[in-house]
HTML snippet that shows the backbone in 3Dmol.js (N, CA, C, O; Angstrom):
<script src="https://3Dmol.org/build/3Dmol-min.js"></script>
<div id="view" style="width:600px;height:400px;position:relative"></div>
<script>
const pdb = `
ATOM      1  N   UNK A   1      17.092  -7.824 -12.710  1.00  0.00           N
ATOM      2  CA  UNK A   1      16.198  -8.014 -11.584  1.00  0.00           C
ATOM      3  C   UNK A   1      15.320  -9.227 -11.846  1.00  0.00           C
ATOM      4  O   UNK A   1      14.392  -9.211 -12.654  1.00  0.00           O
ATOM      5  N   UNK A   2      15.711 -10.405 -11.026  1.00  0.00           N
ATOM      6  CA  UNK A   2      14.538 -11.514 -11.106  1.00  0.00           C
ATOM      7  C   UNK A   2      12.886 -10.926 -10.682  1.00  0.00           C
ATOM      8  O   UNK A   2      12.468 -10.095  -9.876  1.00  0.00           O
ATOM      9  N   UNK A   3      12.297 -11.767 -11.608  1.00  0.00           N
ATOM     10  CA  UNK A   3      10.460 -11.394 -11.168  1.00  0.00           C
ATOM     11  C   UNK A   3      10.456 -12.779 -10.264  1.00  0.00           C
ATOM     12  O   UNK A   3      11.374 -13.599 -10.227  1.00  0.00           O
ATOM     13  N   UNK A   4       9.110 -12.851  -9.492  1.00  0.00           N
ATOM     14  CA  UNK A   4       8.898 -13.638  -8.497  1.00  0.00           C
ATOM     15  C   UNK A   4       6.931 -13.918  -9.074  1.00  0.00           C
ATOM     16  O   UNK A   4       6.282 -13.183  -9.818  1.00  0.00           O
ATOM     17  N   UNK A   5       6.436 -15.309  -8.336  1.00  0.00           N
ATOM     18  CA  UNK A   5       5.436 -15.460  -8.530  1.00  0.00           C
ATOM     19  C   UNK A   5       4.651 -14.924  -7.519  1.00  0.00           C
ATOM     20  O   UNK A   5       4.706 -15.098  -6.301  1.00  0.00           O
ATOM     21  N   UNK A   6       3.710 -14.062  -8.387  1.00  0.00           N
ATOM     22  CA  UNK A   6       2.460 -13.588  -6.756  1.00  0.00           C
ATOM     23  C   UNK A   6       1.470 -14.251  -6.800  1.00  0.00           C
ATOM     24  O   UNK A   6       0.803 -14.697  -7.735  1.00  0.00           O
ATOM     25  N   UNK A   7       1.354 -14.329  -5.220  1.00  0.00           N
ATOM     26  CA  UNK A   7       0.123 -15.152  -4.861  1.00  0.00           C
ATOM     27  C   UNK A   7      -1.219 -14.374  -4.641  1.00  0.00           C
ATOM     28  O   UNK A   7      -1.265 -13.144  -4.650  1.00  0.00           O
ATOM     29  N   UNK A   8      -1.966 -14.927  -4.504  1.00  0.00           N
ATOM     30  CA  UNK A   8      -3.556 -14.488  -4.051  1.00  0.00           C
ATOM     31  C   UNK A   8      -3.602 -13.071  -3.145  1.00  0.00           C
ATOM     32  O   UNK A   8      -4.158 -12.001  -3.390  1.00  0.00           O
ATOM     33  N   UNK A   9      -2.824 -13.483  -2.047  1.00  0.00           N
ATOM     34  CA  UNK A   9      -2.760 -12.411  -1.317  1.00  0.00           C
ATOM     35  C   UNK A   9      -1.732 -11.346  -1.412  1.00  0.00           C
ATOM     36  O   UNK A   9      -1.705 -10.296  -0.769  1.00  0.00           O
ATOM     37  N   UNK A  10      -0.935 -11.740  -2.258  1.00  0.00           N
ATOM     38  CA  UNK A  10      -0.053 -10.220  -2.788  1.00  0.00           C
ATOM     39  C   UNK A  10      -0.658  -9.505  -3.646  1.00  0.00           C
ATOM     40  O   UNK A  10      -0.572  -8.277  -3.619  1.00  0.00           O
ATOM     41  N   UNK A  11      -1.590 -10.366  -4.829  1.00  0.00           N
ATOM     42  CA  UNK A  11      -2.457  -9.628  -5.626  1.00  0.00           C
ATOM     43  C   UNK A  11      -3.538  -8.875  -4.689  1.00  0.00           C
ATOM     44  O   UNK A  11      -4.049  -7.851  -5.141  1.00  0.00           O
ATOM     45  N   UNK A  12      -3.918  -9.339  -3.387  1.00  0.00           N
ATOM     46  CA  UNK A  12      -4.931  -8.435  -2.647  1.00  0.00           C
ATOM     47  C   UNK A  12      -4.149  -7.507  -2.030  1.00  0.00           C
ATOM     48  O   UNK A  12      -4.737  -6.506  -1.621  1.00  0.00           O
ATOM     49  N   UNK A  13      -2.979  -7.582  -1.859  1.00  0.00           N
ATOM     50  CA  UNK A  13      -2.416  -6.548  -1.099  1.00  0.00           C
ATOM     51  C   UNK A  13      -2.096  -5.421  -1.570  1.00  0.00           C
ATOM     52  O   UNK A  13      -2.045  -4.401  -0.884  1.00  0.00           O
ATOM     53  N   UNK A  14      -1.731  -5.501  -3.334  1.00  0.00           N
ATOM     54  CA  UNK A  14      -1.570  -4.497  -4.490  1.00  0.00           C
ATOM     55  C   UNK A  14      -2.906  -4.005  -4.484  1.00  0.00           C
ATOM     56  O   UNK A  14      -2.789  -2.788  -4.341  1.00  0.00           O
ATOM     57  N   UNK A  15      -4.328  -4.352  -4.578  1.00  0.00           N
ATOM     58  CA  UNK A  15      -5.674  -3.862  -4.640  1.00  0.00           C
ATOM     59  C   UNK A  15      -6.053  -3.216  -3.415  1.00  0.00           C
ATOM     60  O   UNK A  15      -6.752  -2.203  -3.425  1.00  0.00           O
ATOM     61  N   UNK A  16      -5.499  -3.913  -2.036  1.00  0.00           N
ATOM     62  CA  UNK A  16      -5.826  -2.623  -1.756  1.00  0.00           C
ATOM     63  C   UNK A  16      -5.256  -1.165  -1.103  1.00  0.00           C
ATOM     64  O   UNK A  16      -5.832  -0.286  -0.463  1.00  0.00           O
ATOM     65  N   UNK A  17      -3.604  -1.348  -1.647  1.00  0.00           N
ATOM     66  CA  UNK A  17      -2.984  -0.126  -1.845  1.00  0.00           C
ATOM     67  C   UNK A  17      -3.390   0.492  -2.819  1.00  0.00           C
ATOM     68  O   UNK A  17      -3.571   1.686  -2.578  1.00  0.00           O
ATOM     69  N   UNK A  18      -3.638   0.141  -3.951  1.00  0.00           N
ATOM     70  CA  UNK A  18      -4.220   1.048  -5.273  1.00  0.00           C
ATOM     71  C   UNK A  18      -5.575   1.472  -4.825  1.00  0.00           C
ATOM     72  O   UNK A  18      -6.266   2.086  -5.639  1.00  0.00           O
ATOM     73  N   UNK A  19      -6.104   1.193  -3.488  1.00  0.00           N
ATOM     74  CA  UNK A  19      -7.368   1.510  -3.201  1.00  0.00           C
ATOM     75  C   UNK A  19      -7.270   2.996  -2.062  1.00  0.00           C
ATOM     76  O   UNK A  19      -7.948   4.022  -2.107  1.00  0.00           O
ATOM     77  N   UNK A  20      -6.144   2.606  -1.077  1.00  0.00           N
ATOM     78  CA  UNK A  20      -5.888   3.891  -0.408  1.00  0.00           C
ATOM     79  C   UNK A  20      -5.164   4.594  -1.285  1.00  0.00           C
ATOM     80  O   UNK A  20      -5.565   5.755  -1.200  1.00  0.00           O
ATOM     81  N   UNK A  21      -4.148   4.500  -2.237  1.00  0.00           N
ATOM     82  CA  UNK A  21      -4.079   5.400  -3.302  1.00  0.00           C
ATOM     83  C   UNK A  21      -4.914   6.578  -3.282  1.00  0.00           C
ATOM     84  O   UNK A  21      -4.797   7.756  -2.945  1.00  0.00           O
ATOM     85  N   UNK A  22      -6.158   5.517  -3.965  1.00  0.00           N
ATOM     86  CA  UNK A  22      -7.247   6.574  -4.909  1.00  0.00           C
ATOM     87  C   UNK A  22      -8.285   7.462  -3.879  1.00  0.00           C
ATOM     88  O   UNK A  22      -8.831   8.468  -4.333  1.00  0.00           O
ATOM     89  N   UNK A  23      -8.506   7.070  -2.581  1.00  0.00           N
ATOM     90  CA  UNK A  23      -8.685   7.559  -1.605  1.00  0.00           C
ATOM     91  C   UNK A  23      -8.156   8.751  -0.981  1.00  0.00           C
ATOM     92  O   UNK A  23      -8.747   9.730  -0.525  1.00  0.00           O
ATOM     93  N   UNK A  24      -6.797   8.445  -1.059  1.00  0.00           N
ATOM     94  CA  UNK A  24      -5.984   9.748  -0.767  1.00  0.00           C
ATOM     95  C   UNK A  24      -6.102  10.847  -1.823  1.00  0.00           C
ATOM     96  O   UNK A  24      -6.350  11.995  -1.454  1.00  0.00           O
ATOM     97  N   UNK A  25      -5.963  10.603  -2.918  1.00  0.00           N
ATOM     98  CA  UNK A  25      -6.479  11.241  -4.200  1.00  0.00           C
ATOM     99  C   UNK A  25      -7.236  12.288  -3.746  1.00  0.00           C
ATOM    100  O   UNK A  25      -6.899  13.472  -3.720  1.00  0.00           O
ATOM    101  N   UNK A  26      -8.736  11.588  -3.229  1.00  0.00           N
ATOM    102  CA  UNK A  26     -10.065  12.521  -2.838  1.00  0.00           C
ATOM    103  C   UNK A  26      -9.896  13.306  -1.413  1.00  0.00           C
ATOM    104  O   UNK A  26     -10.815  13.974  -0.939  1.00  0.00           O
ATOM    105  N   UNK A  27      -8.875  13.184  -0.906  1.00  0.00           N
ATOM    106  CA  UNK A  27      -9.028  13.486   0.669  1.00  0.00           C
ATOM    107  C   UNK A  27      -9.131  15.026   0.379  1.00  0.00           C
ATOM    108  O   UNK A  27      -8.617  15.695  -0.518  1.00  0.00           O
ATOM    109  N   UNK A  28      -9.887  15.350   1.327  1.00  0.00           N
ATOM    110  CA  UNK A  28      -9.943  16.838   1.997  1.00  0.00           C
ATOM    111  C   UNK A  28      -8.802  17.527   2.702  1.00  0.00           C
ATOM    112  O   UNK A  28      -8.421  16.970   3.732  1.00  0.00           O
ATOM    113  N   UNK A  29      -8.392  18.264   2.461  1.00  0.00           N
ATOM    114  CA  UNK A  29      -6.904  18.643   2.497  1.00  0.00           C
ATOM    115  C   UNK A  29      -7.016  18.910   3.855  1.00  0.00           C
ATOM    116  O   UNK A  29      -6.177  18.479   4.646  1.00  0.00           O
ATOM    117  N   UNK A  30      -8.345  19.840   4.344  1.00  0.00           N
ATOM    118  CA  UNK A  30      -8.420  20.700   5.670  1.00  0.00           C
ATOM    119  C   UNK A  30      -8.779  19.920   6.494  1.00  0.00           C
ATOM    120  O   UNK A  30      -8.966  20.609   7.497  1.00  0.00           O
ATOM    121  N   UNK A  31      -9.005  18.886   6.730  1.00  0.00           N
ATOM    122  CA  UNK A  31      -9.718  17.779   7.333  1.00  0.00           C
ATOM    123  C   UNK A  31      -8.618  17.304   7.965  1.00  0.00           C
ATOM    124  O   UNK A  31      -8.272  16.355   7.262  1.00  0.00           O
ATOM    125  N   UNK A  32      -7.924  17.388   8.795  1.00  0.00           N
ATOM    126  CA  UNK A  32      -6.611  17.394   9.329  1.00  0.00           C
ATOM    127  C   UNK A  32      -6.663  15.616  10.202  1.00  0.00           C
ATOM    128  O   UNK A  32      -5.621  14.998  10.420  1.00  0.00           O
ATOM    129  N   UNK A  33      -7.678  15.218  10.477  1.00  0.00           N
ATOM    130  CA  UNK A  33      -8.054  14.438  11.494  1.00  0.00           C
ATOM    131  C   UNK A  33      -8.109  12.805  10.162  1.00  0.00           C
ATOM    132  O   UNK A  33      -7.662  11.692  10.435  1.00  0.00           O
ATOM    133  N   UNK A  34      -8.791  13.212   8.799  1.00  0.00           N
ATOM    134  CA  UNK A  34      -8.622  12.553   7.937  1.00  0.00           C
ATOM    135  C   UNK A  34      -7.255  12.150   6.974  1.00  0.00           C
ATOM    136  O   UNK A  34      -7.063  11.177   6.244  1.00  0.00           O
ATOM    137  N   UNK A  35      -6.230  13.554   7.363  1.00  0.00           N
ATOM    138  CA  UNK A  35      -5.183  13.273   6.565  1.00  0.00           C
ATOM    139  C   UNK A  35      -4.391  12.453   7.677  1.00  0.00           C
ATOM    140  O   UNK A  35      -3.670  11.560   7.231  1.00  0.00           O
ATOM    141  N   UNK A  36      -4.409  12.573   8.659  1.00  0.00           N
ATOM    142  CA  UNK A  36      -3.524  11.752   9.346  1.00  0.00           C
ATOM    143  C   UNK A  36      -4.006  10.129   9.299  1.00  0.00           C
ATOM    144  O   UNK A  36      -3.212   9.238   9.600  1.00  0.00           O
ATOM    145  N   UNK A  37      -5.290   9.868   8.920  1.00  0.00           N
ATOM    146  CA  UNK A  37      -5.886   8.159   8.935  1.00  0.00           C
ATOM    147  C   UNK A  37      -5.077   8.055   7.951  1.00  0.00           C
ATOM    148  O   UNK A  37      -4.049   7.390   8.087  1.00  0.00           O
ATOM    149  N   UNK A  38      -5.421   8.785   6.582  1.00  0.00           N
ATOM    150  CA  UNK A  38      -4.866   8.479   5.287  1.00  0.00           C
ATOM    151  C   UNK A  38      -3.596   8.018   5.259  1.00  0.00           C
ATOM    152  O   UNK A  38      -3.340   7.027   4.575  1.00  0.00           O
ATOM    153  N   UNK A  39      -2.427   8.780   6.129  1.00  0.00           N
ATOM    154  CA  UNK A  39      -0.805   8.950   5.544  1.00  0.00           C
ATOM    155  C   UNK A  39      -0.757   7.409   6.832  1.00  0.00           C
ATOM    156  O   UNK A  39       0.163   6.663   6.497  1.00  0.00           O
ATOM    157  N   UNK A  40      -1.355   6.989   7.836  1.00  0.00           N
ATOM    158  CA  UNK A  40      -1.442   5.814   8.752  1.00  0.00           C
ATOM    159  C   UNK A  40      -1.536   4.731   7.373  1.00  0.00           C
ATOM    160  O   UNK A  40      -0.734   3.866   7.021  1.00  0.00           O
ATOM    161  N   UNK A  41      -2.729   5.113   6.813  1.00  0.00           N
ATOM    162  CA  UNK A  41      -2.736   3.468   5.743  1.00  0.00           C
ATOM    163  C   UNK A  41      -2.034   3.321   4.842  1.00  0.00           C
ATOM    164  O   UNK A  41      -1.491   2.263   4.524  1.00  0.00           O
ATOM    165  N   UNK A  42      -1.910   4.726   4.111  1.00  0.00           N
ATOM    166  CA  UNK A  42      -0.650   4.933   3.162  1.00  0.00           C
ATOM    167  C   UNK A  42       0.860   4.151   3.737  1.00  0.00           C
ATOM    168  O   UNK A  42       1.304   3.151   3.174  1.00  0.00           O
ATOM    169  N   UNK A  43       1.271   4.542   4.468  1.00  0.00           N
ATOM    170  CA  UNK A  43       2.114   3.731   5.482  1.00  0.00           C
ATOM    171  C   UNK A  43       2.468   2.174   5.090  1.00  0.00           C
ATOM    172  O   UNK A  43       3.329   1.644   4.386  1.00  0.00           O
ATOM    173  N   UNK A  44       1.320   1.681   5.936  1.00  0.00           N
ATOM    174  CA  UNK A  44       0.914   0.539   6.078  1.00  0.00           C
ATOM    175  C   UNK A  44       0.980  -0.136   4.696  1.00  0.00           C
ATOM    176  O   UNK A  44       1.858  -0.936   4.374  1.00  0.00           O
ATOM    177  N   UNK A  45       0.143   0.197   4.049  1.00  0.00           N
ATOM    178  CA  UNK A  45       0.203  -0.363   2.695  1.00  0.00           C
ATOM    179  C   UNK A  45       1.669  -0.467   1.949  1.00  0.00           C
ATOM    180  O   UNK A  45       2.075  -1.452   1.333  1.00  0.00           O
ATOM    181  N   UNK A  46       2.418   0.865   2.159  1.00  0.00           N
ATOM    182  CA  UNK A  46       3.692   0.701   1.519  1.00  0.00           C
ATOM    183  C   UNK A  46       4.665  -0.369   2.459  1.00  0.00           C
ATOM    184  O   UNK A  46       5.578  -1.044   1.981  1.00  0.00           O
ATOM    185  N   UNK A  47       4.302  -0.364   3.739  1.00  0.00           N
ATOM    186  CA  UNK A  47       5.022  -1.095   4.608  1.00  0.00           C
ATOM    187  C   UNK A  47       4.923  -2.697   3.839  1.00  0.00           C
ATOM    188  O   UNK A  47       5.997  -3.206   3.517  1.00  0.00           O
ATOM    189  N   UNK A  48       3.443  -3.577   3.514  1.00  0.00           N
ATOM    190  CA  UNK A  48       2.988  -4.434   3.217  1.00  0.00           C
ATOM    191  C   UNK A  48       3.835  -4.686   2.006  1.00  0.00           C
ATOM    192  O   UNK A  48       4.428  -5.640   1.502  1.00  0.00           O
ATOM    193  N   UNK A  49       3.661  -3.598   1.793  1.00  0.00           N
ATOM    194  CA  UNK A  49       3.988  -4.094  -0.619  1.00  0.00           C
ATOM    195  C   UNK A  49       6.030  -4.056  -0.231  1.00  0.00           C
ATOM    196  O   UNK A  49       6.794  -4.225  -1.181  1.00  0.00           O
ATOM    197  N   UNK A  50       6.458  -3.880   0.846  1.00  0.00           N
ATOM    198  CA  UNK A  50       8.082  -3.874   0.608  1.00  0.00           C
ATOM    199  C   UNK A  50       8.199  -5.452   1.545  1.00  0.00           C
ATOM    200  O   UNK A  50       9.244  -6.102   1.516  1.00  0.00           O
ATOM    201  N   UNK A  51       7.148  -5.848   2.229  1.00  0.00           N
ATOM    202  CA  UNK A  51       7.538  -7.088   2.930  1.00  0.00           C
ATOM    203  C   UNK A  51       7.423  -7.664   1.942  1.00  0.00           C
ATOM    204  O   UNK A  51       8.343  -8.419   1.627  1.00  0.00           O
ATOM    205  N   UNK A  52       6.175  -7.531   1.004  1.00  0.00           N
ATOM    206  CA  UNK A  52       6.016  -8.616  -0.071  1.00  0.00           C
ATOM    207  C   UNK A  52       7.507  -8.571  -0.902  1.00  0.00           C
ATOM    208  O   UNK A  52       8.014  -9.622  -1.295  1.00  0.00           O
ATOM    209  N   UNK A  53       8.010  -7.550  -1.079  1.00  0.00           N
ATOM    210  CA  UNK A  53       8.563  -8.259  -2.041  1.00  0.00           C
ATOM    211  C   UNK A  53      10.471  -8.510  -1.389  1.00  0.00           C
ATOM    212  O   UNK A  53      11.451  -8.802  -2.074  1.00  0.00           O
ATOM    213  N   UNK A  54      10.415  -8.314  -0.226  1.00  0.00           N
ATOM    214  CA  UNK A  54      11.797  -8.868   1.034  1.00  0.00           C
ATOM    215  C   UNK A  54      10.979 -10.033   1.322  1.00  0.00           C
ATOM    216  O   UNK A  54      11.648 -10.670   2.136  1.00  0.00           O
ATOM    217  N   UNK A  55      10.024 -10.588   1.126  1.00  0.00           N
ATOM    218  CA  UNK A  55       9.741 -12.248   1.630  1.00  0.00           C
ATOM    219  C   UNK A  55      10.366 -13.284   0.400  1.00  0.00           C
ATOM    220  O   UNK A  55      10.560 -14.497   0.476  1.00  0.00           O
ATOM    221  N   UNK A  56      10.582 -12.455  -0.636  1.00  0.00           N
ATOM    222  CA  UNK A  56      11.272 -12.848  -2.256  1.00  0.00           C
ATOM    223  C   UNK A  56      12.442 -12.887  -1.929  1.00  0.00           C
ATOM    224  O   UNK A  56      12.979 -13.787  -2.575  1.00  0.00           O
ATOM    225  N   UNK A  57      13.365 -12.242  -1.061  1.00  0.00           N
ATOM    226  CA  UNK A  57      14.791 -12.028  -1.067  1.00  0.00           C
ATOM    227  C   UNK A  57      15.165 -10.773  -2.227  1.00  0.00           C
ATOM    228  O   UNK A  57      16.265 -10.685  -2.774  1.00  0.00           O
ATOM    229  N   UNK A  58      13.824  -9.689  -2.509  1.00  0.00           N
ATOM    230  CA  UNK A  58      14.239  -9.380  -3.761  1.00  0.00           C
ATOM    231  C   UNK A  58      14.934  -7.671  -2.999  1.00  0.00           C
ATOM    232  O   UNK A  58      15.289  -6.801  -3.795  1.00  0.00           O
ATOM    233  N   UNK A  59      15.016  -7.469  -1.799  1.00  0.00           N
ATOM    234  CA  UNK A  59      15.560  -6.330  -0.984  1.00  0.00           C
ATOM    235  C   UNK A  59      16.978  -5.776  -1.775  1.00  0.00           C
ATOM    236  O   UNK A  59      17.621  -4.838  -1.305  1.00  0.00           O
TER     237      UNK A  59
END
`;
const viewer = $3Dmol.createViewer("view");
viewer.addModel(pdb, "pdb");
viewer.setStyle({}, {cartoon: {color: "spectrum"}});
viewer.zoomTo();
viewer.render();
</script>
């Protein structure tokens, strides 16, 4: 598997998935209205971190 160089904003994009990570971590399970924001950014974030690395050709 080739590695690729990250830029500025892939390194921000890893910070702040490791940030809804740790967020989700704390969520309130019963809070039904909060787990659905959460699994939205969770999403998103994983959506972000697979473009980053298909903008590599590394798919």
């Amino acid at each position: 598997m080739a590695r690729f160089e990250m830029t500025g904003h892939d390194r921000y994009r890893i910070d702040k998935a490791r940030e809804e990570l740790a967020k989700a971590a704390e969520l309130d399970m019963s809070d039904d209205r909060a787990m659905a924001r959460t699994m939205g950014r969770l999403e998103l974030a994983l959506q972000q971190l697979l473009e980053m690395l298909d903008e590599d050709g590394m798919s």
